[in-house]
N, C-alpha and C positions, 0 to 999 in steps of 0.2 A: 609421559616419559619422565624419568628421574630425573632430577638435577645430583649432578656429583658435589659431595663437601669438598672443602679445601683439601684435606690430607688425604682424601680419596684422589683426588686430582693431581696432587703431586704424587703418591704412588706410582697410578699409572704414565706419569712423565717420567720418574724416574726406569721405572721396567721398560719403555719406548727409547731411552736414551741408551740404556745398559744394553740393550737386545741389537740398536746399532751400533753401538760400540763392539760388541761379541762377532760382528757379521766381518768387521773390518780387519784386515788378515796383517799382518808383521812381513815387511819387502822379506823378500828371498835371497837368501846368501849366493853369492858368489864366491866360489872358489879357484884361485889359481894358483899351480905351484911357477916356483922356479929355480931355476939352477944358476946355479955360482960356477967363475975359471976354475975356481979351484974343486970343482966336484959336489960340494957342500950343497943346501938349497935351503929354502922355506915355505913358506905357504900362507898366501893373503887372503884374507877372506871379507869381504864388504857385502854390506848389508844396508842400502837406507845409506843413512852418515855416518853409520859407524864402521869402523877398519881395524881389524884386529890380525895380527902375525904369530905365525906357530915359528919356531926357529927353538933349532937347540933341547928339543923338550919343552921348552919352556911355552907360554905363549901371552900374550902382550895387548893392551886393546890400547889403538893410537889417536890422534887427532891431527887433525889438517892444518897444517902450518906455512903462510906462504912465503916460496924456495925463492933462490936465487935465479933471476932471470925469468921470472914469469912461472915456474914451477910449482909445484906444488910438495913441500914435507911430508912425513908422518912421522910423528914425535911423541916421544913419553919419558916417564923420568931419566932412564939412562938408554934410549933406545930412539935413532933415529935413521928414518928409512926416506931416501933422495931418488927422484927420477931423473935422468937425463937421456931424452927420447926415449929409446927402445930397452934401456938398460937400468937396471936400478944396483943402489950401495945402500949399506945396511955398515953403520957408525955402534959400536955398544959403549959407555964408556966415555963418549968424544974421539974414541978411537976407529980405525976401518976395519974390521969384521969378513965382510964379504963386500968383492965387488965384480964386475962385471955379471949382475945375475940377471938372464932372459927368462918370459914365460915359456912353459913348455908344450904350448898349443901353438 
């Protein structure tokens, strides 16, 4: 039987590491939209840790920031998204935007 060199040995660790890395698949997005009092809506989509908002055309990738009273933000430069139980507000600006918005499931 062969003995393998060094740099044959690290090849084949490296194609064994790469080959499970290749097998290991990216979480699956979750999508929800929802609607605003006023008609309006958006659409949240989380994946893993990351949280990302379509609103307006536009769309935004956020981060977890924690709310007032035990809650949980999503925040980015000028874009902040609050839950308060069943409802959520969407601030653009520092200002209010939409509020009273429910998923539509």
């Amino acid at each position: 039987m062969r003995q393998m060199t060094g740099s044959r040995r690290l090849a084949w660790t490296l194609v064994l590491a790469l080959s499970g890395c290749a097998s290991l698949s990216a979480p699956e997005a979750l999508t929800t939209e929802y609607v605003c009092a006023n008609g309006s809506g958006f659409r949240l989509e989380t994946a893993g840790d990351a949280t990302a908002i379509e609103i307006s055309g536009m769309r935004f990738r956020l981060r977890e920031q924690p709310g007032i009273g035990g809650e949980t933000d999503y925040v980015c430069d000028m874009l902040k998204l609050s839950r308060n139980r069943d409802t959520m507000r969407v601030e653009m600006d520092g200002r209010p935007y939409l509020d009273q918005c429910r998923s539509t499931r």
